[in-house]
C-alpha positions as CSV (number, residue, x, y, z in Angstrom):
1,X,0.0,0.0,0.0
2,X,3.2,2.1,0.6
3,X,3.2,3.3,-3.2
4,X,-0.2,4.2,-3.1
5,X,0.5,6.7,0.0
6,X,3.3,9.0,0.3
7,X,5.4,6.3,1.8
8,X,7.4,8.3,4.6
9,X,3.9,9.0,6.1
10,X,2.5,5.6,5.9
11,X,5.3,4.4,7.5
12,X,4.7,6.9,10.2
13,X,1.5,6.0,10.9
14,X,1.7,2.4,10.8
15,X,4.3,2.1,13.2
16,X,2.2,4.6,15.8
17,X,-0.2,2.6,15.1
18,X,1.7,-1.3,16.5
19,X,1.8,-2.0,20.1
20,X,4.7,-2.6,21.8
21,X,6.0,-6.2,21.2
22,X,3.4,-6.2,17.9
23,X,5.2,-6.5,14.6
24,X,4.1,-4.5,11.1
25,X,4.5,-6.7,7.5
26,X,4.6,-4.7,4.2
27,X,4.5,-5.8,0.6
28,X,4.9,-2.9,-1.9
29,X,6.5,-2.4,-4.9
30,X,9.4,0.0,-5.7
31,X,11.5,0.2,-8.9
32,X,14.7,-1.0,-9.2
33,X,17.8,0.2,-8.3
34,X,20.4,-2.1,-9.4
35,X,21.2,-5.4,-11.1
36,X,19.9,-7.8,-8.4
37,X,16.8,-5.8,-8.2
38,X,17.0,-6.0,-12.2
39,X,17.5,-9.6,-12.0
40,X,14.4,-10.0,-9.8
41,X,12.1,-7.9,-12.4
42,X,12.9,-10.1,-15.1
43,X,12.3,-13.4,-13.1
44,X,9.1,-12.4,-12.0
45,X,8.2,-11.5,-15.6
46,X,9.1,-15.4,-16.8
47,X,7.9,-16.8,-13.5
48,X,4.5,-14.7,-14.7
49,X,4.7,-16.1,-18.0
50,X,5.3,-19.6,-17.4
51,X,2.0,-19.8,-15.0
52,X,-0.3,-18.1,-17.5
53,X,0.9,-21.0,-19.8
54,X,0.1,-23.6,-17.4
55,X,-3.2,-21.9,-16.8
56,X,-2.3,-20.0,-13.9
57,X,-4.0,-16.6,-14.5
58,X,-5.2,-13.9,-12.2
59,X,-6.1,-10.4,-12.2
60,X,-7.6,-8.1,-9.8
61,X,-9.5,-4.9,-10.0
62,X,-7.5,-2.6,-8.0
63,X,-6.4,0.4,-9.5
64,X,-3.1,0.6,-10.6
65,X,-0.4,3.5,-10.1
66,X,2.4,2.9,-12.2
67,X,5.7,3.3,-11.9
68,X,5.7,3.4,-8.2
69,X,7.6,6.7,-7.1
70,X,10.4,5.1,-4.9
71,X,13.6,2.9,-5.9
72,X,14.8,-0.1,-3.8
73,X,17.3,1.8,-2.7
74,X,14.8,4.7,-1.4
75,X,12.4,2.7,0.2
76,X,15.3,1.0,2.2
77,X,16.4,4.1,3.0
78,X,13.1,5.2,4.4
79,X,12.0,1.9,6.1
80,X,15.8,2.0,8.0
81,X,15.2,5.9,8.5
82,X,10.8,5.3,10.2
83,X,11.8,2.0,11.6
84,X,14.8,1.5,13.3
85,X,15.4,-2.7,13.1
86,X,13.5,-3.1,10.2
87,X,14.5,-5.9,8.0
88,X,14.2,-5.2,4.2
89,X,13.9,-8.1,1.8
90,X,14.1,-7.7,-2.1
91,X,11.2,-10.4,-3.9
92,X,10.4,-10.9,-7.3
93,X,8.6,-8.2,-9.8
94,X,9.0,-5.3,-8.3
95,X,8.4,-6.2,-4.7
96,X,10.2,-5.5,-1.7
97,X,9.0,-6.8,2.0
98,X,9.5,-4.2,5.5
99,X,8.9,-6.3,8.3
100,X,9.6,-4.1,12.0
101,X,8.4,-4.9,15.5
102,X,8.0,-2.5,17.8
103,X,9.9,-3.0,21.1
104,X,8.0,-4.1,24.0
105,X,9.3,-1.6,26.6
């Protein structure tokens, strides 16, 4: 959802938002920033691909806002920069995870 909010502010507001000891999960998309993030647009593009030939086909209706307006590299930046700890992890078309838990004291 981060790309369809100004991210710095979503990030904000979700981690208000966490109790302490409760954990936040995000799955947005960002563009990429280098070769491994490169590498990981063009697998998910023959990953896509392949299941559509095997009859694995699905589309939603949400609405679409494309290109996202962060990098990898930014949205790293900004998850390390609104949650301290956060762990950052690079998936396939597009996609980057933020995972953070708040700390219980």
């Amino acid at each position: 959802m981060l790309h369809h909010v100004d991210a710095r502010e979503g990030l904000r507001r979700m981690a208000e938002l966490v109790r302490p000891g409760g954990t936040v999960a995000f799955v947005g998309f960002a563009n990429p920033s280098g070769a491994f993030d490169w590498a990981c647009v063009v697998a998910g593009f023959l990953l896509t691909r392949v299941r559509g030939g095997l009859g694995y086909y699905w589309e939603d209706n949400a609405p679409i806002g494309w290109p996202p307006p962060l990098t990898m590299r930014e949205m790293r930046q900004l998850a390390d920069s609104e949650m301290p700890g956060a762990t950052f992890g690079r998936a396939l078309a597009h996609r980057y995870t933020i995972v953070w838990s708040r700390p219980a004291s």
